[in-house]
N, C-alpha and C positions, 0 to 999 in steps of 0.2 A: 449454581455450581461454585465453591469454594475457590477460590485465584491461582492456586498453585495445582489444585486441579488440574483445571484450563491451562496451565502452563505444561503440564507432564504428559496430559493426554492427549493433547494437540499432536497430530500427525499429518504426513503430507501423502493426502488419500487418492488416488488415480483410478477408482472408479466409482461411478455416481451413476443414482435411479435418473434418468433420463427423464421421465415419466413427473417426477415429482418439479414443485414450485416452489418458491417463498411468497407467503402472502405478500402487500406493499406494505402493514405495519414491520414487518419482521424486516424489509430490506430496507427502512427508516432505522429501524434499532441499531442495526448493522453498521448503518453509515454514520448516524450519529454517532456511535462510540468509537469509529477509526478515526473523527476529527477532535475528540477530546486528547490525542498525543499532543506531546510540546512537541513547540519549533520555537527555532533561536526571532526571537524579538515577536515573536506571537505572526511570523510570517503566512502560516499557514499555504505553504508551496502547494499543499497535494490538492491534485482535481482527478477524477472518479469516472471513468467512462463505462457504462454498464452495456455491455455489449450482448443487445436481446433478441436482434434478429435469427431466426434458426439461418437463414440463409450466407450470413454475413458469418458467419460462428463455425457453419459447413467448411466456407472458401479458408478461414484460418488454418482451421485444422487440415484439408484437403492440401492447399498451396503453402502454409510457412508455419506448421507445428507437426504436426501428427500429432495428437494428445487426447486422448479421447475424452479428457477432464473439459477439454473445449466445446464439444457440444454438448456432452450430457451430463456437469451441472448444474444445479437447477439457478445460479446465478455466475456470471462469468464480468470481468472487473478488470480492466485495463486501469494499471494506475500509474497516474504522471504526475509530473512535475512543472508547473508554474516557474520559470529558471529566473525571470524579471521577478517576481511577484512582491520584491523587496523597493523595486522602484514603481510599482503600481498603486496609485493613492494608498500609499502606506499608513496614512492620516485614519483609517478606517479599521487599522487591526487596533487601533487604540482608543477608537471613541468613548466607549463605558468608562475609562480613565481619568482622572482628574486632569485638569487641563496642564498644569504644570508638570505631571509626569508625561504626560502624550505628547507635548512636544519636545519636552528633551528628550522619551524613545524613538518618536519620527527621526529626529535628527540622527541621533546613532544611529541608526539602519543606512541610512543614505552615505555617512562616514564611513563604516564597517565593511558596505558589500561593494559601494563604489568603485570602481575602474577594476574590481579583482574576478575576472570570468571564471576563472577554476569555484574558487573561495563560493560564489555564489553557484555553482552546478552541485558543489560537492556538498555544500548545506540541504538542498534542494534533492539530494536524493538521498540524504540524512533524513529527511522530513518526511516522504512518504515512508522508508522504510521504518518509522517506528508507527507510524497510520495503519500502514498493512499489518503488523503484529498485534496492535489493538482489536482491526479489524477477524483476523483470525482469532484473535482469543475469543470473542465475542461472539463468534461464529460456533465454538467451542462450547461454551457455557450456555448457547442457544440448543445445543441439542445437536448442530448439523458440524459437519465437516470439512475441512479446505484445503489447498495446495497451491500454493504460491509457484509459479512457472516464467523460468526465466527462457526456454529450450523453442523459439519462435523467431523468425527472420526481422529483426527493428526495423530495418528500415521500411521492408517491405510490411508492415502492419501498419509503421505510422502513416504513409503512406495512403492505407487504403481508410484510415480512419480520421484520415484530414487533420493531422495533430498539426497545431498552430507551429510555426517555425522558432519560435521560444521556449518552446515543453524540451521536456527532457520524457524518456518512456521509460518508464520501470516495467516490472512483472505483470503478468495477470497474476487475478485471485481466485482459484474456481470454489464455488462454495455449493455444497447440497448434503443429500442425504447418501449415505456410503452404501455400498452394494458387496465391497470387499474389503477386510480387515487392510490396515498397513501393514507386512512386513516387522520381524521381527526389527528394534534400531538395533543399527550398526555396530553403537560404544561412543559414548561420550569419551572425550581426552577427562584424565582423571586434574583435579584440579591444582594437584601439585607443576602438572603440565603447561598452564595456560595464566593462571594468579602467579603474579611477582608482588613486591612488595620497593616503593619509592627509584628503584631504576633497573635496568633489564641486563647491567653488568655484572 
């Protein structure tokens, strides 16, 4: 599928065959292409929880969603944030590098994000959220459909999904095959609206 395709017909789909699967090459395709987004210093914050139990997927939607996206697409995708992952052998997002570039980007990572907790949250949920929009495009141009769902209790998921006390929780991803059209859109703000040019006075 063409790129801008995938960018116009990409919709946020709330109901899915229940019934239907992704094989494991298609959920490999999927995830490889939500890790090919940038992040600042080749961080790579996003980690991926693919939440496959029907049981566990019941309790979410039951106790801290209602969303029927949660149990019946055919793949459902907790995705976090890494918040340290800048002071985590950093050494390793830059191996393939020649050596004099990998350690002067080591070092900059460790100046940059150092003592600044916001600076580092707020990169950290910069970094899944362009992963998730690869990941639905890709979803997109595979044939199937997705919705990204913010509308679920945080605390209470991270919680039951044992998130490391260093993540940060973004959205789920529900991905499958659609059972019902999306909704006409809304309206886009016309671009006059939203593009400025050099300052916002």
């Amino acid at each position: 599928m063409d790129t801008f395709d995938a960018i116009y017909q990409r919709r946020s789909i709330k109901h899915f065959d229940p019934d239907h699967r992704l094989t494991p090459e298609e959920e490999r395709k999927l995830l490889e292409a939500a890790i090919q987004a940038p992040t600042s210093y080749n961080i790579q914050h996003w980690r991926f929880l693919i939440i496959r139990d029907p049981q566990l997927r019941q309790t979410i939607r039951d106790k801290y969603g209602n969303q029927a996206q949660m149990t019946d697409a055919s793949l459902l995708i907790l995705v976090v944030a890494d918040v340290n992952a800048w002071d985590k052998d950093p050494a390793r997002y830059w191996r393939n590098a020649p050596p004099e570039v990998a350690d002067y980007l080591v070092g900059a990572i460790s100046s940059f994000y150092g003592g600044k907790p916001q600076l580092q949250r707020d990169e950290a949920q910069r970094s899944i959220g362009m992963a998730m929009q690869n990941l639905m495009l890709a979803a997109k141009a595979m044939g199937y459909d997705s919705c990204p769902m913010i509308g679920f209790d945080l605390e209470k998921v991270a919680e039951l999904v044992k998130l490391p006390a260093d993540y940060a929780i973004g959205p789920m991803v529900a991905i499958g095959k659609r059972t019902e059209d999306a909704r006409a859109k809304g309206g886009q703000l016309p671009l006059e609206e939203v593009v400025k040019e050099n300052s916002f006075a």
